[in-house]
N, C-alpha and C positions, 0 to 999 in steps of 0.2 A: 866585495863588501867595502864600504865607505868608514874609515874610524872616526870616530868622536875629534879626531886630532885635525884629520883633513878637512871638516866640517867647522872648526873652529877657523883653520889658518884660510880655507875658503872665505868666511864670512870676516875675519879681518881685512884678508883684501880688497874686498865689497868695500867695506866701511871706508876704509883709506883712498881706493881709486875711485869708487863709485862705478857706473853701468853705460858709460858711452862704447864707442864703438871702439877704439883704444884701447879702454881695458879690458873691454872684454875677448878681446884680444888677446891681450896679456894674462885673463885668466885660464883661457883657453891654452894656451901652453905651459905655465906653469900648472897647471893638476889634469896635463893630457891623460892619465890614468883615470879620470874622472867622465863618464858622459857628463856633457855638462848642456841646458838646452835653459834660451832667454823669453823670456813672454812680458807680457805686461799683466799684473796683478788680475783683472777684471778678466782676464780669458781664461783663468783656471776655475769660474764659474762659482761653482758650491763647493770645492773643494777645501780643505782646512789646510792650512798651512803645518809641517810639522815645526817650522820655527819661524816666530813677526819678528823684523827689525827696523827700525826707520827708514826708510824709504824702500826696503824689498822684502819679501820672504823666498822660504827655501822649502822647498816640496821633494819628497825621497821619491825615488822610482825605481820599484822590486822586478824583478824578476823571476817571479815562478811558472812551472809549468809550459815554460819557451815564452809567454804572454807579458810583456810588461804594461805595468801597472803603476797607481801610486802608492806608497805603504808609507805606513807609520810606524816602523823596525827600521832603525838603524842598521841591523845586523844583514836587513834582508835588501839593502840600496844598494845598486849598482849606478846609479845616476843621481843627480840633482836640476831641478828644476828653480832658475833664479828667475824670480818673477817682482818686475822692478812695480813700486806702488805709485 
């Protein structure tokens, strides 16, 4: 499960370092408890975002049933999807 806290301190890092290859680097280690997977905006299709921010959104990725998936439960995230705009 993903808290509210690690999805905050997540998305301030965003904002502060931005999505090169560097930081995401450096995100990648600081929330290694975290899957954490990069895309660009336009390849998550029709998808909804569960939170827009200037220049990226964040997409939760559940796990039920062994299947992952995207959800819109915080409670049910085992991953995030940063997908830069």
């Amino acid at each position: 499960m993903i808290s509210e806290q690690t999805l905050e301190q997540l998305t301030t890092a965003i904002a502060n370092h931005g999505l090169g290859d560097n930081a995401i680097s450096q995100l990648r280690q600081a929330f290694a408890g975290v899957r954490l997977t990069f895309c660009l905006l336009d390849e998550m299709e029709a998808s909804l975002p569960f939170r827009e921010y200037e220049g990226f959104s964040l997409f939760l990725v559940g796990a039920s049933d062994h299947c992952l998936g995207l959800t819109r439960h915080l409670e049910k995230a085992v991953g995030v999807v940063i997908a830069a705009a």
